[in-house]
N, C-alpha and C positions, 0 to 999 in steps of 0.2 A: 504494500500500500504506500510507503514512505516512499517507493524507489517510482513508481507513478503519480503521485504528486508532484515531485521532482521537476519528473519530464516533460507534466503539465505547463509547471510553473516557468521551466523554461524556455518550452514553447509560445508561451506567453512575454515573455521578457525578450525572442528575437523578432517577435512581430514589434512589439511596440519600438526597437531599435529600429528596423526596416521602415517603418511607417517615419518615422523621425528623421533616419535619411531623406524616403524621399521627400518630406516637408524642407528640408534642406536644400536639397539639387533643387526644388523648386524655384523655392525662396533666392535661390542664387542665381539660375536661367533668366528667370522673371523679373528684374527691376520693378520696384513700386511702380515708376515713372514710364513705363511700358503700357503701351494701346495695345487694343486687340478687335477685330472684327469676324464676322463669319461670312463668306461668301457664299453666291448659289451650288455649287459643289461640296459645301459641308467644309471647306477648309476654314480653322482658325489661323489667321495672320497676328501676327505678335510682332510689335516695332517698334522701337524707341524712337526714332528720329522719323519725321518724312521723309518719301520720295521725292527725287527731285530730276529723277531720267527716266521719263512715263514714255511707253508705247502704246497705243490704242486703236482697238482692232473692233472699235464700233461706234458710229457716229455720235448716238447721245453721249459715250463718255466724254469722248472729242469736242461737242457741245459747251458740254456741262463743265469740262474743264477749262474752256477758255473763258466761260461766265465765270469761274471762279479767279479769272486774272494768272491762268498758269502757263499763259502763254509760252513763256521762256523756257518750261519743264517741260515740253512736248516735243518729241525728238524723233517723234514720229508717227503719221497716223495710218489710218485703213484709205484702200485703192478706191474705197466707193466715196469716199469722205467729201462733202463739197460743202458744209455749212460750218462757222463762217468762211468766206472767201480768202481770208490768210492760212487755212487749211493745204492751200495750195505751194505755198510755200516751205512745206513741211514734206519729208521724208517719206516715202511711201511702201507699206508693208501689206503682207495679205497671209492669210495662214498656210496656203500654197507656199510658202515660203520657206527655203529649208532653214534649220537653226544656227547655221551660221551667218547667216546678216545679220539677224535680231542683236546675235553675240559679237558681231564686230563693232557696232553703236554703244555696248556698253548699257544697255538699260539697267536701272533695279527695281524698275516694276513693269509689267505689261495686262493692258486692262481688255479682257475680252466678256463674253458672255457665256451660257451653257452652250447652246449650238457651235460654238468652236470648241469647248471642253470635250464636248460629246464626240464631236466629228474628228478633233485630230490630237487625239490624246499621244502620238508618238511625239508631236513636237511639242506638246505641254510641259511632259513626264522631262522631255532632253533639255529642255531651257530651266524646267526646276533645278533638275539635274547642276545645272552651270551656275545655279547660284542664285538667280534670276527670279523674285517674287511673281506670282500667276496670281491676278484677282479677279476670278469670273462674277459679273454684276448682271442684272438685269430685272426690275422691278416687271409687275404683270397687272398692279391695281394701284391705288393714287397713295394710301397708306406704304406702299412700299416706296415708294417712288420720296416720298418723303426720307425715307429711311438712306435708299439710293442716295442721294444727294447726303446727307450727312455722314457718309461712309466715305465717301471721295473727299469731305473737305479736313476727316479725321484723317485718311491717310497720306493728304498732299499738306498738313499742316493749315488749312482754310477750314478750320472749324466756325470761325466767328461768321464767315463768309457765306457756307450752308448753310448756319442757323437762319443767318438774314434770306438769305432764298428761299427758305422752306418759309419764313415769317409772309413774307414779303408777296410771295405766291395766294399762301391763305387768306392772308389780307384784300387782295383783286378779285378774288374767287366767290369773296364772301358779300364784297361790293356789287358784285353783277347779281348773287343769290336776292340781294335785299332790291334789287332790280325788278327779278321778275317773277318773285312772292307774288307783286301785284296785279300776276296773268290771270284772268282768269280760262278765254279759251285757248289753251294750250297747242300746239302742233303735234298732229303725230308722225313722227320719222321711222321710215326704214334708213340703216345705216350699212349701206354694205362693205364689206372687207375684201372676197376676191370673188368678181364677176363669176369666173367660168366655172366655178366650184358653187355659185350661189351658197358663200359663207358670210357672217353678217360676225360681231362681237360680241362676247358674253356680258353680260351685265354690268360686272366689276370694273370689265374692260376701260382703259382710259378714252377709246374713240366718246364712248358710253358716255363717261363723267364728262367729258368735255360736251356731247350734248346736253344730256341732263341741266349740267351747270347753268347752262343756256338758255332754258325753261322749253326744252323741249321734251317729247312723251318716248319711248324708244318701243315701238308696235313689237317687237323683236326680244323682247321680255327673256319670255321662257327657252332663247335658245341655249343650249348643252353645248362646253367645249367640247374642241373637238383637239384630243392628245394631249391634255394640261397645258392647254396653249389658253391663249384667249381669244383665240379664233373661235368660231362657230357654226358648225352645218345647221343650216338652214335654207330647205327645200323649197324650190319652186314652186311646189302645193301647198306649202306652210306662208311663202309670202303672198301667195293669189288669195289663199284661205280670207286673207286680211287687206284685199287688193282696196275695199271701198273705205278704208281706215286709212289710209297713207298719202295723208297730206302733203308730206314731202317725201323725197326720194335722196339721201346723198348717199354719193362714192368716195370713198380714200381714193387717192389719184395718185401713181406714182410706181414703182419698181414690184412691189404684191398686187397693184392691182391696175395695170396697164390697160385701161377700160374707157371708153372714151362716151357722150350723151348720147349721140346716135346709136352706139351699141346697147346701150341700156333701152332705148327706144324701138328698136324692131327685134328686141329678145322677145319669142314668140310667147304670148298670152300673157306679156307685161300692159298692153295695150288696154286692159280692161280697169290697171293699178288709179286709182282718181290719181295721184300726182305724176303719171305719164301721160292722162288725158289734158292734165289741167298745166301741162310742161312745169312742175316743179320739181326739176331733176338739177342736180349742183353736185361738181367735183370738188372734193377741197383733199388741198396736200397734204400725204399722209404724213410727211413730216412736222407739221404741224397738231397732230392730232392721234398719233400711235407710240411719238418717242416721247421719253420720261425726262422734257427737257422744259427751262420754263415758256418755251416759246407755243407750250401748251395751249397758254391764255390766249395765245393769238388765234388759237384754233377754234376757241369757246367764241371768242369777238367775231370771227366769221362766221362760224355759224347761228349764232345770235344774228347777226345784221340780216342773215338771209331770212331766218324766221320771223323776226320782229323789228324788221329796220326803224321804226320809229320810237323803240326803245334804245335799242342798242346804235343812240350818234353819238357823239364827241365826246359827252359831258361821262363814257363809259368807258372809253379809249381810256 
């Protein structure tokens, strides 16, 4: 009995050393004075210092970081990049790309999304590999998008800089809401996302909020992602279903949905839709209204003007 007690007690006595280690190795890896974030691949990031050699291999980051004044720290963006126009001036990457460019610019960070996580994990794992921080971002509803943007201004050192963007945003957003509280008959929109799929946005969806915000109705309610996307199948039977409800008709215009008025117009048994009879069909750029940047607002002011132009003049701008 004494001799197992013993081996109890001192099995007892090398956990509580091992535990105290690793409280140790922690305590020491970790600086108090150390950030940390979690990106869309489940990675936690742990940094003492900002980045200050960013690559970015998707437009909103690219966006979102020259609003945050980081113009200087970008040393290089994506091949599709054109917003703003000093974008051009800037180095050009693509995930096609093998990992030795990335690694001859020297980056210590490069900012992508899940769809290049997912698609080309050999040059992830090889730029990790080199040293090289990977932060995959991509917010999918406006709550996150919030989060997005304070996540970039924690890891480029613009903490003060997000707060105020994320302030500053809410602020606009909530000025147009007290806008048009005072609708009473509201529009109903269909909102589509890509023509030839006849897919429209899920609820949550930012095209969505940015209607909504607008004081518009979204006829399109109950549609289901389609792949944990924010996309959403939504049948040619399901929008005729609701042909005499749709007030208006808009399209995202742009690289997903390459779709022009007239195509919207003699897509067969649209004809019956009241805002094909009544021609209110409006393209608006999906960049304005799909990316998680603040040029959001500008997508909410467009499509507010086309609904309600006599709410949405100057004095809303």
């Amino acid at each position: 009995m004494f001799k197992q007690n013993r081996c109890i007690i001192r099995q007892i006595f090398k956990n509580l050393v091992t535990r105290l280690m690793v409280f140790i190795l922690l305590s020491v890896s970790i600086p108090a004075s150390a950030l940390e974030i979690t990106d869309k691949k489940g990675r936690k990031i742990t940094f003492e210092k900002s980045f200050t050699r960013i690559i970015s291999l998707y437009g909103a980051h690219t966006e979102n970081l020259y609003y945050l004044g980081l113009e200087n720290n970008i040393i290089g963006v994506s091949i599709n990049d054109t917003f703003p126009e000093k974008v051009d001036e800037k180095q050009r990457f693509s995930y096609h790309d093998g990992p030795e460019k990335f690694m001859a610019v020297m980056p210590d960070l490069v900012l992508i999304r899940p769809m290049i996580d997912n698609g080309y994990p050999k040059l992830i794992n090889r730029l990790e590999k080199s040293g090289i921080t990977i932060v995959s971002l991509q917010p999918s509803r406006i709550r996150e998008m919030y989060e997005y943007w304070l996540k970039l201004g924690l890891l480029t050192g613009r903490e003060q800089q997000s707060k105020k963007m994320v302030q500053d945003f809410k602020q606009k957003t909530d000025n147009i809401r007290q806008k048009t509280s005072r609708i009473k008959d509201r529009k109903k929109v269909y909102f589509e996302a890509i023509h030839t799929r006849m897919k429209t946005f899920t609820q949550t969806a930012m095209p969505i909020f940015a209607l909504e915000t607008a004081g518009g109705i979204n006829v399109a309610f109950d549609a289901k992602a389609s792949r944990n996307t924010n996309i959403a199948i939504y049948g040619k039977e399901q929008i005729l279903a609701k042909a005499s409800q749709i007030d208006v008709f808009l399209a995202q215009h742009g690289v997903m949905n390459a779709v022009n008025i007239e195509q919207i117009k003699q897509e067969p048994g649209f004809n019956i839709i009241k805002a094909i009879k009544n021609n209110q069909i409006y393209l608006i750029d999906e960049s304005i209204v799909s990316r998680p940047v603040s040029r959001l607002y500008k997508g909410i002011i467009t499509i507010g003007t086309i609904l309600y132009p006599d709410i949405f003049k100057e004095d809303i701008q």
